[in-house]
Steps between C-alpha positions, in 0.01 A plus 500: 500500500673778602409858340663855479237636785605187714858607509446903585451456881839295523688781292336739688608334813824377472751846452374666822516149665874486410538839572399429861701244505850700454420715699377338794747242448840791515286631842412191678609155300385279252256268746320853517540655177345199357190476692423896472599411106224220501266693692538818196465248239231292671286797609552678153363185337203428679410889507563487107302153465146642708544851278487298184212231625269789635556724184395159297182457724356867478160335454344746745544843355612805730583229784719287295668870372549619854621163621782459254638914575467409882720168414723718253546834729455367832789255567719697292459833691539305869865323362571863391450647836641217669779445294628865547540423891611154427620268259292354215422125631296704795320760233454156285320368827293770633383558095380172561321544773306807338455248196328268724322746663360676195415161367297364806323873515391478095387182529304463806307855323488304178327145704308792645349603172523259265459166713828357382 
């Protein structure tokens, strides 16, 4: 069953998605406006789905606090820097890529202390 919280990260998602997509598509075409469109949408989702799920599972105290700001601030600043050089499917991407990075980083220190 589907809930209110279940349906923020596609809302969240799916303006700057099509907003990509017109403008990418009056630049380059539609066969590219809609992949950097599903790229915005799918990177805003998952980045919006692992903010939720680790604010649900702070468990651990001050490491479950600093993980979920390092998932919150982290991808957002990189797509802000990137996305002022570029266009927002590439500061989607690299936000992604400090997402994962601050991810793998909190929870190899978190195995590291707590053993799970």
């Amino acid at each position: 069953m589907w809930t209110v919280t279940d349906l923020i990260p596609w809302a969240l998602a799916l303006l700057p998605a099509l907003w990509e997509l017109r403008n990418v598509w009056r630049r380059h075409g539609w066969i590219l406006g809609a992949c950097a469109g599903s790229i915005v949408f799918g990177g805003i989702l998952v980045w919006v789905y692992v903010v939720q799920q680790s604010v649900h599972n702070m468990d651990y105290g001050a490491l479950g606090v600093v993980q979920s700001l390092g998932l919150l601030l982290g991808p957002l600043a990189a797509a802000i820097v990137i996305t002022r050089r570029t266009t927002l499917a590439a500061g989607v991407f690299a936000g992604l890529a400090v997402g994962f990075c601050v991810y793998v980083a909190t929870a190899t220190i978190g195995i590291g202390i707590y053993g799970e």
